[in-house]
Every structure is written in structure tokens, then in C-alpha cells.
PLY file of the C-alpha trace (Angstrom):
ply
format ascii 1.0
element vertex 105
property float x
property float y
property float z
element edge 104
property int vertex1
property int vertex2
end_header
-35.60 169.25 234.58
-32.03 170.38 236.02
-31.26 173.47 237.02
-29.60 174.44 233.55
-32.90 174.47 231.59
-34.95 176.10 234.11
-32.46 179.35 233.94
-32.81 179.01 230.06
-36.44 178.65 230.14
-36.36 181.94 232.58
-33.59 183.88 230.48
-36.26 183.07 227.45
-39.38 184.24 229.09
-37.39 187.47 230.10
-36.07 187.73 226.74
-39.41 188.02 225.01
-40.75 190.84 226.77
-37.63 192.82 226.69
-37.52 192.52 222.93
-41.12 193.59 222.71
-40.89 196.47 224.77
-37.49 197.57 223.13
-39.63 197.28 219.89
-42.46 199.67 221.35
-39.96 201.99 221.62
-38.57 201.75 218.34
-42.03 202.19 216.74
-42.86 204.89 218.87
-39.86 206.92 217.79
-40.44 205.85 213.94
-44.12 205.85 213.57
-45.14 208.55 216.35
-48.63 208.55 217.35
-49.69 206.45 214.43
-48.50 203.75 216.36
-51.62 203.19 218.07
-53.02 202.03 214.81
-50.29 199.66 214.12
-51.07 195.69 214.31
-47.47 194.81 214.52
-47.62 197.75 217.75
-50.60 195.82 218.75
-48.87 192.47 218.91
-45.62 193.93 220.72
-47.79 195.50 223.52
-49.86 192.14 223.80
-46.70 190.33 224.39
-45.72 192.67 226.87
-48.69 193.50 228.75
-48.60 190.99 231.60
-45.25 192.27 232.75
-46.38 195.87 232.57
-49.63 194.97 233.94
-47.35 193.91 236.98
-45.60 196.70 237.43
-48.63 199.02 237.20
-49.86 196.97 239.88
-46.36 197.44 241.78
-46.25 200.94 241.44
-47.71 203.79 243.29
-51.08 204.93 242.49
-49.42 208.67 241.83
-46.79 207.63 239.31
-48.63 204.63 237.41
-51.82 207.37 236.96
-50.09 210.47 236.88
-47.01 209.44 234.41
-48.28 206.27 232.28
-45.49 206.66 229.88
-42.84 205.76 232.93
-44.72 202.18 233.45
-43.01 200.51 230.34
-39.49 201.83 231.11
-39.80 200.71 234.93
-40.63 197.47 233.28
-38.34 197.45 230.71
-35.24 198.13 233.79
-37.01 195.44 235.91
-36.87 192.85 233.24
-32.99 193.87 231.62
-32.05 193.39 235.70
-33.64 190.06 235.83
-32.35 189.29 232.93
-28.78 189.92 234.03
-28.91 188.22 237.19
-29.60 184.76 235.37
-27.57 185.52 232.89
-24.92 185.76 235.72
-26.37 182.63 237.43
-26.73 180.52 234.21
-22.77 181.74 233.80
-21.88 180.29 237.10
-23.37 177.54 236.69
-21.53 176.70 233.91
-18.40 177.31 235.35
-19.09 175.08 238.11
-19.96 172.30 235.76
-17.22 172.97 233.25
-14.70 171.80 236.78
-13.22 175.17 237.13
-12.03 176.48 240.72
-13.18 179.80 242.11
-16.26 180.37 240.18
-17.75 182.27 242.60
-15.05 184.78 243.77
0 1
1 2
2 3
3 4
4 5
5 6
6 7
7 8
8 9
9 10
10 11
11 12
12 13
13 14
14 15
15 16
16 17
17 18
18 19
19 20
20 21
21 22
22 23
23 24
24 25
25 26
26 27
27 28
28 29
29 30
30 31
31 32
32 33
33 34
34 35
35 36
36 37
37 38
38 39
39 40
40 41
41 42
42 43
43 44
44 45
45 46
46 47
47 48
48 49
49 50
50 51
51 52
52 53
53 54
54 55
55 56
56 57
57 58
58 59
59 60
60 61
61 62
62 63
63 64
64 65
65 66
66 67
67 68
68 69
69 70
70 71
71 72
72 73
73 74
74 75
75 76
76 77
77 78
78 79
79 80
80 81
81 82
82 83
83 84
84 85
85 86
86 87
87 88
88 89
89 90
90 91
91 92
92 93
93 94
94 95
95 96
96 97
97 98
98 99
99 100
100 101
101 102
102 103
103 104
């Protein structure tokens, strides 16, 4: 496997989450606290839990107990700035295979 699909299979995995969580947020502003009875709710945070899971794990004690409600947007900025930097490295990449000259600066 070349270097090219393992930054696709990575901007995929990241791509996933982020969509789930971004949906979380959507269906907390449209269905308020009847979310929590929601299956389609259910399925977004199952998709996402491992990566908040993380960063509850990453975080301080004081903010992931105190605040819960900031753990899926630290997430949710952790995973849009992975997601950017191999989106910038997949780009790159490209360039260098496409022949072009001064890819990187």
C-alpha cells in the first residue's frame, strides 16, 4: 500500500467522525433534549465515541468532569485539524507526483 492510499484511508477515518459529531450537533439544536431518545442520535454518538473517549482521556480531570459538553467540540477541533493536515499532505503529494517544481514552498 503506497503512501497515497494510506492518507486516503486516514482522511476517511477522520472524515467519519467529523460528520458524526457535526450531526450531534445538528440534532441537538433541532431535537433539544429529546435527542437522547433518538436512535439515529444513538448511532452518531456510537460512531463517534472512540475519538471522544480519547479526548476525555486527554483532557484534564477538571474540564472533562466539570464541563462534559466541551469534550465533543475539543474533539470535533482535534479531528477538523487532523483532517486538514492530510488533506494538505495528500495535496502535496500529489503535486509531487503530478512532476510539478516547488511543491513545497
Amino acid at each position: 500500500m503506497n503512501t497515497l492510499s494510506l492518507l486516503n484511508l486516514a482522511q476517511l477515518l477522520l472524515y467519519i467522525p467529523v460528520l458524526a459529531l457535526l450531526g450531534q450537533g445538528v440534532l441537538y439544536l433541532l431535537a433539544g433534549s429529546g435527542r437522547q431518545s433518538n436512535v439515529f442520535y444513538k448511532l452518531l454518538v456510537l460512531l463517534s465515541l472512540p475519538f471522544t473517549a480519547a479526548v476525555r482521556l486527554l483532557t484534564p480531570r477538571a474540564v472533562a468532569q466539570d464541563v462534559p459538553a466541551l469534550v465533543p467540540g475539543i474533539t470535533l477541533f482535534l479531528l477538523l485539524v487532523l483532517s486538514f493536515v492530510v488533506f494538505v499532505e495528500r495535496g502535496y503529494l500529489l503535486c509531487e507526483q503530478l512532476g510539478h517544481t516547488g511543491c513545497r514552498g
